[in-house]
Structures are given as structure tokens and as C-alpha cells.
Backbone as a chain_set.jsonl record, in Angstrom:
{"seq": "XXXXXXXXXXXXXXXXXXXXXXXXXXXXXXXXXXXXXXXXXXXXXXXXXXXXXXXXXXXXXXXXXXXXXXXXXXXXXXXXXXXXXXXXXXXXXXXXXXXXXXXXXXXXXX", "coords": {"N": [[74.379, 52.546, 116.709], [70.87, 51.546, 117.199], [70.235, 48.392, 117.776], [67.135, 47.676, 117.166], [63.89, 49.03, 116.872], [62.024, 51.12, 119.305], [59.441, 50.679, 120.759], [56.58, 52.355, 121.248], [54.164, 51.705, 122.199], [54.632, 48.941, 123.664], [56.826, 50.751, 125.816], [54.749, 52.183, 126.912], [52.842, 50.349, 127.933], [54.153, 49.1, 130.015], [55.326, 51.283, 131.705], [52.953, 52.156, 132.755], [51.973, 49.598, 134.38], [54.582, 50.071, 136.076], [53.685, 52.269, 137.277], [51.712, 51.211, 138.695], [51.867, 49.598, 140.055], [54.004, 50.492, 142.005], [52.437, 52.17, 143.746], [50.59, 50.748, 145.0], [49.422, 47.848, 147.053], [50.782, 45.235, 146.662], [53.819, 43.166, 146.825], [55.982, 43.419, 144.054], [56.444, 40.431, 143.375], [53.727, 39.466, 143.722], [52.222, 41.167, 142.238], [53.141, 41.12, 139.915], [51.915, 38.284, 139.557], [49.967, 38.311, 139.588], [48.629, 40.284, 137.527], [49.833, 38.414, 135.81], [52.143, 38.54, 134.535], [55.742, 38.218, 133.935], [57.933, 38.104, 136.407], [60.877, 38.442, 135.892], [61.038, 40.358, 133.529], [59.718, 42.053, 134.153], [61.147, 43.358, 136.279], [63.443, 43.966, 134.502], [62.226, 45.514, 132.905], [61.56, 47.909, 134.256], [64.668, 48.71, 135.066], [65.242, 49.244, 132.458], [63.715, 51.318, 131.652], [64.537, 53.317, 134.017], [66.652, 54.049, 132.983], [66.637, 54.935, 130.432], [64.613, 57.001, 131.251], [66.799, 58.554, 132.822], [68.349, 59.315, 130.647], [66.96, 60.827, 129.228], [66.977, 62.902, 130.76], [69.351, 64.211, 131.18], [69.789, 64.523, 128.697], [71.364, 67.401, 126.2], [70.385, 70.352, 125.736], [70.255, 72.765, 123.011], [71.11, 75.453, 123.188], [69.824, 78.296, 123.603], [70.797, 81.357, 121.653], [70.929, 85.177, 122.404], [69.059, 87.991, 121.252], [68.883, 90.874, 119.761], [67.042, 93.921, 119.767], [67.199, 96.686, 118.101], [65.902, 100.09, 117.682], [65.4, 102.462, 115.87], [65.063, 105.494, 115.411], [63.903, 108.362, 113.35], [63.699, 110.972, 112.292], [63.837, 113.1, 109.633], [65.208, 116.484, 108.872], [64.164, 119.085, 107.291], [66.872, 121.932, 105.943], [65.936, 123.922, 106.397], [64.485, 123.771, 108.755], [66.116, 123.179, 111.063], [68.145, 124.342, 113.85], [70.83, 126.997, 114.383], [73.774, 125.525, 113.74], [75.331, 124.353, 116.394], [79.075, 125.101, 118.092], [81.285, 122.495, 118.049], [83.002, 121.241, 121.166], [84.258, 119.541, 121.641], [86.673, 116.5, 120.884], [87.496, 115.182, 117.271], [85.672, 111.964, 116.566], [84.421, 109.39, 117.683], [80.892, 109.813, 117.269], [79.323, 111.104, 120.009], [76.662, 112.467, 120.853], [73.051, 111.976, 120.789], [72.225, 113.417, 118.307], [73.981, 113.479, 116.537], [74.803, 110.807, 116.722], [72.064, 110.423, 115.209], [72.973, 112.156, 112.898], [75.183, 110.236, 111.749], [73.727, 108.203, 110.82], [71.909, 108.816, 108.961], [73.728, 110.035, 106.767], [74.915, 107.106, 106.287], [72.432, 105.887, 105.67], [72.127, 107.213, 103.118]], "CA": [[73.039, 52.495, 116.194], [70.269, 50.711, 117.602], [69.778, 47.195, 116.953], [65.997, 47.684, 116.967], [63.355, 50.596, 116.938], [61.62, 51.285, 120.205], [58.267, 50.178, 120.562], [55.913, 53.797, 122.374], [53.295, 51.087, 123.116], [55.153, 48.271, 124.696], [56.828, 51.444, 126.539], [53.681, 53.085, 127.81], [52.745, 49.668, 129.078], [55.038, 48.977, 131.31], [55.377, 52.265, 132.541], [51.605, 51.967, 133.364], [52.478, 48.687, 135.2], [55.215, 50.341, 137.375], [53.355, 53.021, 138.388], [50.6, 50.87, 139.254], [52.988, 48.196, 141.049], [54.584, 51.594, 143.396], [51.289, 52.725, 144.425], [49.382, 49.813, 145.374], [49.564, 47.345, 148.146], [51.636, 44.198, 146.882], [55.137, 43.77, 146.336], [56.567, 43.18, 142.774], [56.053, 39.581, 142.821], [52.217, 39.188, 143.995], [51.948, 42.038, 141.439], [53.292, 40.102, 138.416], [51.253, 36.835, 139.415], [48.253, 38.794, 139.785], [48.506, 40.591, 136.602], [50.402, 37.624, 134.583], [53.527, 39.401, 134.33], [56.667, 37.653, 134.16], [58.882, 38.905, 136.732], [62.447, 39.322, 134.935], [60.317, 41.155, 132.39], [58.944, 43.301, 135.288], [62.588, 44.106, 136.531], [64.265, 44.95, 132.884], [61.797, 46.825, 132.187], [62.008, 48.943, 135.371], [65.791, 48.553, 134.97], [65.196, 49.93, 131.408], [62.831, 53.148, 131.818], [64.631, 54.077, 134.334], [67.846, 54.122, 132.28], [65.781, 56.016, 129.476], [64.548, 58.906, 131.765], [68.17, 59.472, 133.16], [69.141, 59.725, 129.688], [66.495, 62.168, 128.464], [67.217, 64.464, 131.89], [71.058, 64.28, 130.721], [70.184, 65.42, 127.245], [72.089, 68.821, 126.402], [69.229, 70.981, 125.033], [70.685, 73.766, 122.254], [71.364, 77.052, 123.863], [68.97, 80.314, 122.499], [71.299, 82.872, 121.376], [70.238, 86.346, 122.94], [68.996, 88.668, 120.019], [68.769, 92.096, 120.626], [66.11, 94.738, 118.964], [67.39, 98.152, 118.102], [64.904, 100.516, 116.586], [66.525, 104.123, 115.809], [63.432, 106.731, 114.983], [64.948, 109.542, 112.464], [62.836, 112.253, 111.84], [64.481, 113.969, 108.849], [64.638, 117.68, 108.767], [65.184, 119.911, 106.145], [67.895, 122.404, 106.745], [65.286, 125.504, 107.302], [64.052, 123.302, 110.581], [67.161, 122.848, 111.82], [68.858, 125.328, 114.341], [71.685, 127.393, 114.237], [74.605, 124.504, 114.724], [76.848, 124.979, 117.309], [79.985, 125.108, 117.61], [81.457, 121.391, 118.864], [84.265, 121.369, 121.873], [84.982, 118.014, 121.717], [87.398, 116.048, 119.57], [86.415, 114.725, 116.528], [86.213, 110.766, 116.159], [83.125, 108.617, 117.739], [79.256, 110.632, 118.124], [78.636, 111.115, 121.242], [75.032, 112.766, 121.474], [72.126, 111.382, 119.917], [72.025, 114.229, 116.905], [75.479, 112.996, 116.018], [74.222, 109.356, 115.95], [71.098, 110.662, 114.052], [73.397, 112.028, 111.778], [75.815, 109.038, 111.303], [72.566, 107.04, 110.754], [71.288, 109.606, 107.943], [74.531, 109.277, 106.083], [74.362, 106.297, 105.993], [70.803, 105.42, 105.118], [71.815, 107.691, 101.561]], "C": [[72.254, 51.42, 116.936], [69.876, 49.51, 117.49], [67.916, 47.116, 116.79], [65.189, 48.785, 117.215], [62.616, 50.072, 117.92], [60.074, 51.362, 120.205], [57.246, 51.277, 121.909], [54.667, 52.7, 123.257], [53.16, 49.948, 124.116], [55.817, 49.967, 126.062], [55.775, 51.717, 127.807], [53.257, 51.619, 128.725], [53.179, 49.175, 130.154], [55.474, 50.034, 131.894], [54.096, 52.469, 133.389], [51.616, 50.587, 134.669], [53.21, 49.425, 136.355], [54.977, 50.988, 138.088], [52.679, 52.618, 139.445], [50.751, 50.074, 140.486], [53.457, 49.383, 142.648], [53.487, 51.989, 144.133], [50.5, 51.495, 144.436], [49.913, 48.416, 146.247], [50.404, 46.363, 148.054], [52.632, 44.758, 146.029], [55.286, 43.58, 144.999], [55.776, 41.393, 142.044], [54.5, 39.022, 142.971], [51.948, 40.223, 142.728], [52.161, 41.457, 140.188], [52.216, 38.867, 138.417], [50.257, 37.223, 139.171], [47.907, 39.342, 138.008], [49.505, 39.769, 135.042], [51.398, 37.927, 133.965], [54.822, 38.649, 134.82], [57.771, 38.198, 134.987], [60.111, 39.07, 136.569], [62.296, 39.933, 134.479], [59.851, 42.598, 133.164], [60.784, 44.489, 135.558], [63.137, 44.341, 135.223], [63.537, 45.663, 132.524], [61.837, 47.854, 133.343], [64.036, 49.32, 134.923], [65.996, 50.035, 133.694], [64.722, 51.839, 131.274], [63.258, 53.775, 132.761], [66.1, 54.904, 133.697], [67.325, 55.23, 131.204], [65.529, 57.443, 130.032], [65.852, 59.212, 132.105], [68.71, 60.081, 131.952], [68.712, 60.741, 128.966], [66.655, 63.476, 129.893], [68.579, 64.912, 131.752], [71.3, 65.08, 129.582], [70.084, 67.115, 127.416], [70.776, 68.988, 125.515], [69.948, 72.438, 124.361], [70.441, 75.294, 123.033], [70.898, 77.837, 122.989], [70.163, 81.249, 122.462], [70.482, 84.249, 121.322], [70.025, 86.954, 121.66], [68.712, 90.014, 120.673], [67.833, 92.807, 119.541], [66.593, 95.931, 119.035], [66.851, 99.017, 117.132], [65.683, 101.826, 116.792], [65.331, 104.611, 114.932], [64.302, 107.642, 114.428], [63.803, 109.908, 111.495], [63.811, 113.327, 110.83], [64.096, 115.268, 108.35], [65.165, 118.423, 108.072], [66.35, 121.207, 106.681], [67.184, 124.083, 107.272], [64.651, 125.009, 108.568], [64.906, 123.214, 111.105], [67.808, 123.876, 112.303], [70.223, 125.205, 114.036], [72.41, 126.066, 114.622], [75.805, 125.269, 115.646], [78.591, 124.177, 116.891], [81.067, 123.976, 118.475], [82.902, 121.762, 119.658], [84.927, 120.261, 121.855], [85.707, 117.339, 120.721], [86.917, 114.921, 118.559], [86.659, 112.888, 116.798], [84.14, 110.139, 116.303], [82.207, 109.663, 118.019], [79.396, 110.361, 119.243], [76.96, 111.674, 121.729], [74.661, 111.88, 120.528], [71.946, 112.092, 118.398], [73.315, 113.765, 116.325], [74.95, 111.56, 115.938], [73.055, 109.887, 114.816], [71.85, 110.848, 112.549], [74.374, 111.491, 110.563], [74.272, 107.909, 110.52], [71.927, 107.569, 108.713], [72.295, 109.119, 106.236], [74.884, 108.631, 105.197], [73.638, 105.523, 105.265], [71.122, 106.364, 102.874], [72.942, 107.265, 101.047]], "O": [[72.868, 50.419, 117.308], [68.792, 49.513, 116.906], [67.574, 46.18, 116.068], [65.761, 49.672, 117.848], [62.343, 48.872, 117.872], [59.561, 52.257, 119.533], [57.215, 51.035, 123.116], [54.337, 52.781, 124.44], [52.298, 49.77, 124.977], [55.163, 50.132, 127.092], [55.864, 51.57, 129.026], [53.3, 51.636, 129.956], [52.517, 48.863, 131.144], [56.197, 49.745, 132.847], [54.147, 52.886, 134.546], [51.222, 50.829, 135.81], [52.682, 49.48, 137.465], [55.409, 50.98, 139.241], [52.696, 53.062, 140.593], [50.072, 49.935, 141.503], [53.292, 49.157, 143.847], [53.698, 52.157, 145.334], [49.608, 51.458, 143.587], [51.021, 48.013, 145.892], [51.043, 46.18, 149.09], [52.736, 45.693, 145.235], [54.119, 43.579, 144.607], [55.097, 41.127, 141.052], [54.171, 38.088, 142.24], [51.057, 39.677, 142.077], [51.208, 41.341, 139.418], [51.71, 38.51, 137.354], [49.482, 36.548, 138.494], [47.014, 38.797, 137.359], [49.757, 40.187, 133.912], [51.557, 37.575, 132.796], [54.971, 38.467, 136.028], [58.639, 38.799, 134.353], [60.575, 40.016, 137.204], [63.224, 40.743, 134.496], [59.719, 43.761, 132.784], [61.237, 45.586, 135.231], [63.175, 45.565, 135.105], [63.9, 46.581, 131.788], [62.384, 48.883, 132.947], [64.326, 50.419, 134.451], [66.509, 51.149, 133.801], [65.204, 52.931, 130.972], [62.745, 54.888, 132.881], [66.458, 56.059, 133.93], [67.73, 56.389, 131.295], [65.921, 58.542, 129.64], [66.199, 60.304, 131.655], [69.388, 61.108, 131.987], [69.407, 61.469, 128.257], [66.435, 64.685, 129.811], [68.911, 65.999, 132.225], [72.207, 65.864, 129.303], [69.386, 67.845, 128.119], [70.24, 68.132, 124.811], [70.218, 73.288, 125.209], [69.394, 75.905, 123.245], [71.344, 78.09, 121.87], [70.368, 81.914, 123.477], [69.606, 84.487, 120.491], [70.776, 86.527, 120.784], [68.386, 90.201, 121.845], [67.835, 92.302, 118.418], [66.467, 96.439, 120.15], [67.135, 98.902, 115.94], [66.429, 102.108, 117.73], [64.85, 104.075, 113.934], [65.42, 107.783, 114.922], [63.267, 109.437, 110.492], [64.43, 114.261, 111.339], [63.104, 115.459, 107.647], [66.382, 118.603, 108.024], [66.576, 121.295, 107.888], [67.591, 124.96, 108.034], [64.299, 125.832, 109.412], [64.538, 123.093, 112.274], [68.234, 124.619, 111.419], [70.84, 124.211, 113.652], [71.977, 125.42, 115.576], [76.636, 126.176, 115.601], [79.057, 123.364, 116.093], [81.661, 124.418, 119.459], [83.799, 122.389, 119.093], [86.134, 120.136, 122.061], [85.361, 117.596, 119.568], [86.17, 113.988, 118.854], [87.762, 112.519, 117.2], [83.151, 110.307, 115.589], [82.509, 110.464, 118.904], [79.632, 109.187, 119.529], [76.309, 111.319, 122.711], [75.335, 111.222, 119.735], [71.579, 111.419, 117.434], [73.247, 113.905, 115.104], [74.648, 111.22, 114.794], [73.259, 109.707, 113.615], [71.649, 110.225, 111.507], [74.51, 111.792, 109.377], [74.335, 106.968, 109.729], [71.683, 106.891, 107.715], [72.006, 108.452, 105.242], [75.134, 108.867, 104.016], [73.99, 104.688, 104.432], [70.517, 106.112, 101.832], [73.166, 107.413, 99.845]]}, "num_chains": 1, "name": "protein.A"}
């Protein structure tokens, strides 16, 4: 556990500092004198934030489990719409066409 809670606005300032320190003409320590910045304070906190971002580019982020959508349309027909049935060659067990799923589905559904 943390010995203390993390302060977003000390943060942001010294991240504002380092950017300002990398992009601009003096080194570290003309950069602290100039802006009154203690330089140990300058380095731990560099030290620090950069320790922080490695650790939020490290963090495992929860994996989406795929979901799948299966819509099945079933038009129910009475038995004077329905043609002659034939007469199946195949052996009985799993549907294989779609009217054989339709009518596992039907079933089912009552």
C-alpha cells in the first residue's frame, strides 16, 4: 500500500517542467536556477514519472471476450403450406439442412 496519496497537481507540474526543460535551450541546471527549481527535486521527479509511465504501459488491460450474435428467422407454416415431405436418405441423428434446424428450433420454442 502506498504510504501516501499521489498529488495530480504536483504531478502535472513537473511534468510541465520536463517537457519544458527537453525542448528549450539550457541544460537541467541553468533550467532549475532560472525557474527556482531545486535540482534533486528536478531529477526525482524525472526519475519518478518516468517510473510511473513504464508502469502504466506495463499495465495488463482485461481481455474482451468475443460474443457472437445468432439470429434464426422461423417463419411458421401451417401444415396446408407445407409440401409434400420427402422421403430422407440420410441417417438419422444431427439436422443437416436448414428445414431440419428450423424444425429442431420449432420444437423447441413449444
Amino acid at each position: 500500500m502506498a504510504r501516501h496519496q499521489r498529488d495530480p497537481k504536483l504531478e502535472k507540474f513537473w511534468r510541465r517542467h520536463l517537457r519544458r526543460q527537453r525542448f528549450n535551450a539550457f541544460n537541467i541546471r541553468a533550467y532549475c536556477r532560472l525557474y527556482y527549481l531545486h535540482e534533486s527535486a528536478f531529477y526525482a521527479w524525472r526519475w519518478i514519472i518516468a517510473l510511473r509511465d513504464a508502469q502504466a504501459a506495463t499495465r495488463v488491460k482485461p481481455a474482451r471476450t468475443p460474443t457472437a450474435v445468432i439470429s434464426i428467422n422461423i417463419n411458421e407454416k401451417t401444415d396446408s403450406d407445407k409440401p409434400a415431405a420427402k422421403k430422407s436418405t440420410r441417417k438419422p441423428g444431427r439436422p443437416r439442412t436448414a428445414e431440419d434446424i428450423r424444425k429442431l428450433v420449432v420444437q423447441l420454442a413449444t
